[in-house]
Z-matrix of the N, CA and C atoms (Angstrom, degrees):
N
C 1 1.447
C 2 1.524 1 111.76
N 3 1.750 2 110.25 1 -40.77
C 4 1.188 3 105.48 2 177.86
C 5 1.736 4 125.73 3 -61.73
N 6 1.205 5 110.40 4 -23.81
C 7 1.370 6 127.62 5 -171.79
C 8 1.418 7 98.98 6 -78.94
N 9 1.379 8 132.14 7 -50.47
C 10 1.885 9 108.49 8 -153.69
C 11 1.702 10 71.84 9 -92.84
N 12 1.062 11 153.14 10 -7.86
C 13 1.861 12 139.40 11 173.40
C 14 2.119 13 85.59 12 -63.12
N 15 1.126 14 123.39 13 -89.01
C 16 1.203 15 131.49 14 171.82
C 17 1.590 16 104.37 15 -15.61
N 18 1.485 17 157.26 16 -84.46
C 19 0.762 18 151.82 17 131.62
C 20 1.494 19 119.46 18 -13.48
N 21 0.984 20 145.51 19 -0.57
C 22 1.371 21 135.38 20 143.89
C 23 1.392 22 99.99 21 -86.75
N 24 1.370 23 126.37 22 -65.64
C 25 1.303 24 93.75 23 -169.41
C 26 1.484 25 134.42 24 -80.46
N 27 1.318 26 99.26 25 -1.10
C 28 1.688 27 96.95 26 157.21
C 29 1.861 28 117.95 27 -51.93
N 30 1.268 29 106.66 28 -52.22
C 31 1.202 30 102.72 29 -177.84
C 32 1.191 31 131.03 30 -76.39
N 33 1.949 32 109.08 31 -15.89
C 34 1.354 33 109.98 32 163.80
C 35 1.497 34 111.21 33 -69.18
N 36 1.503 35 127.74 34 -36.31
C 37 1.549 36 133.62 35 179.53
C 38 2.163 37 97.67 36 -43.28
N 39 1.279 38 93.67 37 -45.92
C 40 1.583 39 112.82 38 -158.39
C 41 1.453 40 95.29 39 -55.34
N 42 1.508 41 109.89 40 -67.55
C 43 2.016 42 102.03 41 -179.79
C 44 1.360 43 111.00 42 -86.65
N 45 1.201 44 135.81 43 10.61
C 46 1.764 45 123.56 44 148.94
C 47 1.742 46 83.88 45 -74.85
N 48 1.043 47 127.06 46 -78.41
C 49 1.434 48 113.21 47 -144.75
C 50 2.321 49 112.25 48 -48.18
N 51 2.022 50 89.37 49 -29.22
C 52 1.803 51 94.29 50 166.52
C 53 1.867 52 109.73 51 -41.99
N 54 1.442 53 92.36 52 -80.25
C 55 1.686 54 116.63 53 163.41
C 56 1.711 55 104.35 54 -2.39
N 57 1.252 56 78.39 55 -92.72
C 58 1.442 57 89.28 56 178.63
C 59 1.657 58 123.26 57 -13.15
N 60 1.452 59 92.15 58 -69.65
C 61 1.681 60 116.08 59 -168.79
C 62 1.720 61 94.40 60 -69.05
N 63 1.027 62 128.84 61 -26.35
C 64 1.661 63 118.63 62 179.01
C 65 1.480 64 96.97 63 -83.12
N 66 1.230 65 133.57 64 -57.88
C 67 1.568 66 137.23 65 144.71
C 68 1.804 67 98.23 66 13.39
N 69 1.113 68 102.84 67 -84.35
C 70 1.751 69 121.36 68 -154.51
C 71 1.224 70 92.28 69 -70.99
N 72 1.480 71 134.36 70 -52.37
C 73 1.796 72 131.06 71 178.20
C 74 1.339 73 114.16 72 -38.03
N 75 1.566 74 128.44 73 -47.17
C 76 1.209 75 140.57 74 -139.56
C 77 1.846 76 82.43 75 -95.37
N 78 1.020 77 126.08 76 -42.45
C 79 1.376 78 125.45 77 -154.43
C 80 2.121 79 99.86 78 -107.19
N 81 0.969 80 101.13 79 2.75
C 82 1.883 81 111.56 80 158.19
C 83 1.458 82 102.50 81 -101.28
N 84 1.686 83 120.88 82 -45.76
C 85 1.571 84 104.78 83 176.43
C 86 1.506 85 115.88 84 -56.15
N 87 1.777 86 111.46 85 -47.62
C 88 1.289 87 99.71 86 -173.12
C 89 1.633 88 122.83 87 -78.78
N 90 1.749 89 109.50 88 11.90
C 91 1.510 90 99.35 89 -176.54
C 92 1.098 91 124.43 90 -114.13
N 93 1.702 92 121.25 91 133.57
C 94 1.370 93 143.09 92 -172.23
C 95 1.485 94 132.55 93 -113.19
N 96 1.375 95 99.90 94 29.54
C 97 1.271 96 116.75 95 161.56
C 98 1.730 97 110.55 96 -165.31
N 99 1.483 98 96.93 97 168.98
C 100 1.359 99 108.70 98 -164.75
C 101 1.848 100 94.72 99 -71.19
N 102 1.408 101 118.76 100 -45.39
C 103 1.486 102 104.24 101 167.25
C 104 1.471 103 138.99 102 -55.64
N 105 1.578 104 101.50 103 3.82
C 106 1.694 105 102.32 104 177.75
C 107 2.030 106 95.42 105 -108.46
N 108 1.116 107 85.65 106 -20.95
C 109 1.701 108 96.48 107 170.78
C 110 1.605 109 98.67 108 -57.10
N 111 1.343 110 106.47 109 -70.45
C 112 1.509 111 113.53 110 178.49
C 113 1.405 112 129.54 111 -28.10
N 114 1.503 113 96.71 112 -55.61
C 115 1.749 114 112.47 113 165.58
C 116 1.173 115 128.77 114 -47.05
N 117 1.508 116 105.63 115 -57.41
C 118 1.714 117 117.74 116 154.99
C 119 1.588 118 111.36 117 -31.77
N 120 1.120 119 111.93 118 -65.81
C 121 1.871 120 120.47 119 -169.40
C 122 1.925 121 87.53 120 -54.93
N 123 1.375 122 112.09 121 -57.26
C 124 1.818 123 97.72 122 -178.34
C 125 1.355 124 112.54 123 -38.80
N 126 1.017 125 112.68 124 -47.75
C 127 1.700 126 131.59 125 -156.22
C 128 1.400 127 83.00 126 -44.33
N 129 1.406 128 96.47 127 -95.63
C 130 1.705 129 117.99 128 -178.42
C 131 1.365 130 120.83 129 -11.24
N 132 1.573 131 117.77 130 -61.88
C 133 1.073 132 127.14 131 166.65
C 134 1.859 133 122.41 132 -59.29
N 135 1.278 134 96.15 133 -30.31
C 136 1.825 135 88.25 134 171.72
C 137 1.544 136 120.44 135 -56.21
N 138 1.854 137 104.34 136 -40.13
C 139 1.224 138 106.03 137 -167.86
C 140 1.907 139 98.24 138 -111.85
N 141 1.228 140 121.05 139 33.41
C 142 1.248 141 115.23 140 156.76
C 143 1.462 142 103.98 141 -167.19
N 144 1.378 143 114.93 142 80.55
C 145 1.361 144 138.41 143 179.44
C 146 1.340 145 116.00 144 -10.51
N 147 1.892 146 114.06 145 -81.68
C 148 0.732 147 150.44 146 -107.32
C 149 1.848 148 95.84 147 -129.57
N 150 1.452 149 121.61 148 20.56
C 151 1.164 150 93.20 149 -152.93
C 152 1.391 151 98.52 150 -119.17
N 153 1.216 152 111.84 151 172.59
C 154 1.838 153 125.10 152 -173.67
C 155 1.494 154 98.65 153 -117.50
N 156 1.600 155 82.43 154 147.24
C 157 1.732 156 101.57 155 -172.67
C 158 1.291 157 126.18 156 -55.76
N 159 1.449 158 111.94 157 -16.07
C 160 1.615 159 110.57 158 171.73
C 161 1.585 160 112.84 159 -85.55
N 162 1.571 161 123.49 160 -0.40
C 163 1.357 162 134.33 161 162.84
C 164 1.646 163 125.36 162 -78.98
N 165 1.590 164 81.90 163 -38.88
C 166 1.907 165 106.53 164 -179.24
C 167 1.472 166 91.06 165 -58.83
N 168 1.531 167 109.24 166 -66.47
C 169 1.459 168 117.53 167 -171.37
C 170 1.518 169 128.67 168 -37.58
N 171 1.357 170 111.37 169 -28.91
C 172 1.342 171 151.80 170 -145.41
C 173 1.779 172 76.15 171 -84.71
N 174 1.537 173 106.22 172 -75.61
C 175 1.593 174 128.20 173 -142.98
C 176 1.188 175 83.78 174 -74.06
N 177 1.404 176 136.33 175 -42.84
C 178 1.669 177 125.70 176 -164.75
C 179 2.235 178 104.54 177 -76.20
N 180 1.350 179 86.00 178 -22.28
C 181 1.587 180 81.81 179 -177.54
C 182 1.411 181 110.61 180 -70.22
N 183 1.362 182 106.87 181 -55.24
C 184 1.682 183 113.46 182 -171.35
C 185 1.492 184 101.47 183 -69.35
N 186 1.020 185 139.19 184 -23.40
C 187 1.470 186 141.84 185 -177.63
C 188 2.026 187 99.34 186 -55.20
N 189 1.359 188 99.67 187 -74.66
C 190 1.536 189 128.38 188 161.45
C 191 1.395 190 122.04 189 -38.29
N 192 1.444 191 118.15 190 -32.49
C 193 1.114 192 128.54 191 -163.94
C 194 1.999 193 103.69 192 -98.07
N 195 1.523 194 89.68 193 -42.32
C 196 2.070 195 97.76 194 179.68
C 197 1.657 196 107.63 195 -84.76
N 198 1.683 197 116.99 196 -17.13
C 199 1.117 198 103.10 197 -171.70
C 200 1.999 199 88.10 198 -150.08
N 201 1.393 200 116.27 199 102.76
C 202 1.648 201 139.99 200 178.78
C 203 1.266 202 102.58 201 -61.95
N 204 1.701 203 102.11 202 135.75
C 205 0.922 204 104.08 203 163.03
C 206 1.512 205 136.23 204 -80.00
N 207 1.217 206 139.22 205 -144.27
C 208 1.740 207 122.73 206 161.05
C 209 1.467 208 95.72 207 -119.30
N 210 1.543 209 96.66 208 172.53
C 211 1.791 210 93.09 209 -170.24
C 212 1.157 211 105.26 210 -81.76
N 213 1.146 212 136.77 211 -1.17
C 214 1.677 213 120.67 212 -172.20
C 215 1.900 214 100.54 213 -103.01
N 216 1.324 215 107.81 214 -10.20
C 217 1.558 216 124.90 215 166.26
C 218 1.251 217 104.22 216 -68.95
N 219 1.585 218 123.93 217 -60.27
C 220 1.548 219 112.77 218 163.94
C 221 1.387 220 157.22 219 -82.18
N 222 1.594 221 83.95 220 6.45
C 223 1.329 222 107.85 221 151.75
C 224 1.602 223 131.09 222 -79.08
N 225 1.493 224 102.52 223 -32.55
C 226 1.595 225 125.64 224 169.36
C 227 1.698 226 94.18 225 -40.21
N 228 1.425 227 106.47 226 -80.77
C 229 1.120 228 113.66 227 -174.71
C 230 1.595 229 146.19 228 -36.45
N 231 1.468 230 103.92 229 -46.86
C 232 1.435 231 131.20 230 145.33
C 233 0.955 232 122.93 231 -25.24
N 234 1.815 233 112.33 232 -60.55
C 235 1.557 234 134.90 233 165.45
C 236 1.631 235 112.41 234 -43.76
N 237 1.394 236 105.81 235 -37.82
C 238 1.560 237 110.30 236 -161.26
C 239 2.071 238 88.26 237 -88.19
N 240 1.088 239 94.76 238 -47.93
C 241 1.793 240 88.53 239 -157.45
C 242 1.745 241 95.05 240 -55.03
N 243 1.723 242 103.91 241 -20.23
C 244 2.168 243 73.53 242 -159.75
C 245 1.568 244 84.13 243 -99.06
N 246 0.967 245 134.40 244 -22.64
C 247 1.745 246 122.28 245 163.33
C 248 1.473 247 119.96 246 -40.87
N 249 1.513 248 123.81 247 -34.74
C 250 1.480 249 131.96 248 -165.89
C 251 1.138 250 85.15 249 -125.01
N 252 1.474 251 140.21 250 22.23
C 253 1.743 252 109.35 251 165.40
C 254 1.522 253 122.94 252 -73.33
N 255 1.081 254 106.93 253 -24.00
C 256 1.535 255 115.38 254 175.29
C 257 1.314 256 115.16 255 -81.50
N 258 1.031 257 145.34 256 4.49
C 259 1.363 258 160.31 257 -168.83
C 260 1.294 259 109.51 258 -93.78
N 261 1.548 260 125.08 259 106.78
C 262 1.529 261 114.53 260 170.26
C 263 1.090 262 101.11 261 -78.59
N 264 1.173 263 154.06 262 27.53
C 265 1.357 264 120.16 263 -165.24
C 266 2.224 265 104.50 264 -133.84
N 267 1.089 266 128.98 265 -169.83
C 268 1.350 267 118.01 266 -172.86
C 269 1.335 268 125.55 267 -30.55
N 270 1.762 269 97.03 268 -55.36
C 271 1.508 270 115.46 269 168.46
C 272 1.310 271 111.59 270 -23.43
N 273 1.278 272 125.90 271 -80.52
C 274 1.646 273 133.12 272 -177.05
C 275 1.045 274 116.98 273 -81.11
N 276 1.188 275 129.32 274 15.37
C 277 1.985 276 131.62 275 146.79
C 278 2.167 277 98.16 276 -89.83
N 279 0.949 278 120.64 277 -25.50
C 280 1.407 279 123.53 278 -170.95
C 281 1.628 280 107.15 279 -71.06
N 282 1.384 281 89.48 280 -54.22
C 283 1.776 282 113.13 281 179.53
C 284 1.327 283 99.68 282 -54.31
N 285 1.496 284 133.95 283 -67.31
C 286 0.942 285 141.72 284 -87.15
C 287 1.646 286 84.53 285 -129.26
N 288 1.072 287 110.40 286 -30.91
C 289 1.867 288 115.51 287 171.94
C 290 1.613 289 102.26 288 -79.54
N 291 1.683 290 112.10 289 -57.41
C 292 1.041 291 105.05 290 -167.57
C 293 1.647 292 130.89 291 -53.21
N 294 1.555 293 101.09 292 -24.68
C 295 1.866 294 115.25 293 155.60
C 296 1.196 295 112.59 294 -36.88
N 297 1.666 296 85.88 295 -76.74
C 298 1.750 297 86.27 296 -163.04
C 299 1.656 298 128.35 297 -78.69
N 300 1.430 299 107.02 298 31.79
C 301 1.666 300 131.33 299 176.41
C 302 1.530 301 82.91 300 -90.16
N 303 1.784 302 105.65 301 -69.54
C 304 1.733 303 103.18 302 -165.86
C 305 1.416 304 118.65 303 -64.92
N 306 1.490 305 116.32 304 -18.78
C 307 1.597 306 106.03 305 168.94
C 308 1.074 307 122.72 306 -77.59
N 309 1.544 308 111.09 307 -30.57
C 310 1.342 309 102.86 308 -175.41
C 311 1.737 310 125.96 309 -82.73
N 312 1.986 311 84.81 310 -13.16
C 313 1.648 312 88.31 311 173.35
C 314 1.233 313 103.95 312 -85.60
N 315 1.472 314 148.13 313 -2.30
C 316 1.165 315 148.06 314 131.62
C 317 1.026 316 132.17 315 -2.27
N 318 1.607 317 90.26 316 -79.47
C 319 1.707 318 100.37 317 -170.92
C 320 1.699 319 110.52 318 -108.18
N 321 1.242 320 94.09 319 21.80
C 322 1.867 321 96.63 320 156.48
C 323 1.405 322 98.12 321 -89.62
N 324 1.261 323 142.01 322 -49.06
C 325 1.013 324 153.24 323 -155.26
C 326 1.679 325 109.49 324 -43.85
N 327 1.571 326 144.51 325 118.41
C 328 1.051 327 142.43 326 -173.09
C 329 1.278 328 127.07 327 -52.49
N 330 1.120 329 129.83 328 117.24
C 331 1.894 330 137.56 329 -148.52
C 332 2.033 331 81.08 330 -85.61
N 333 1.659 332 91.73 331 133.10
C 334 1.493 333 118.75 332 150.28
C 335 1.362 334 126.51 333 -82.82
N 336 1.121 335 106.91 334 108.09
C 337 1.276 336 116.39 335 169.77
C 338 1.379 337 134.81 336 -77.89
């Protein structure tokens, strides 16, 4: 009994964490400024306290990576990273992650041959 309880909630952990990641898609399609970007980064951080940017990075890739953006979405972005690249300040940590989520969900992405 104890085992398929254990196995249930593994798999319930499994589609909250899906949820989740469609969660964060829906709210990068609808955002048009670097302060809804910002919000997003709250988000994340509300429901994972504690976490370091190569984790953040982690969650924004696979988010991007299970559910694509459209090209004029990653072009949005593009727009934003080289506008705030010179920017030490939040602005160009916002930009500047959110790239390398879409590049890197890029080029995980399975090559056509």
């Amino acid at each position: 009994m104890l085992s398929n309880f254990k196995i249930f909630i593994e798999y319930y952990n499994i589609k909250k964490y899906s949820f989740y990641l469609y969660y964060l898609n829906s709210r990068l399609c609808r955002c048009t400024s670097v302060y809804e970007l910002y919000c997003i980064f709250k988000n994340i951080n509300f429901f994972y306290p504690h976490i370091s940017s190569d984790n953040l990075l982690t969650i924004l890739t696979e988010c991007v990576k299970k559910y694509p953006l459209s090209i004029e979405k990653i072009q949005y972005f593009s727009t934003l990273q080289q506008e705030y690249s010179n920017q030490n300040g939040i602005e160009g940590y916002i930009t500047i992650v959110i790239w390398m989520a879409i590049i890197q969900s890029i080029n995980e992405q399975p090559k056509i041959k």
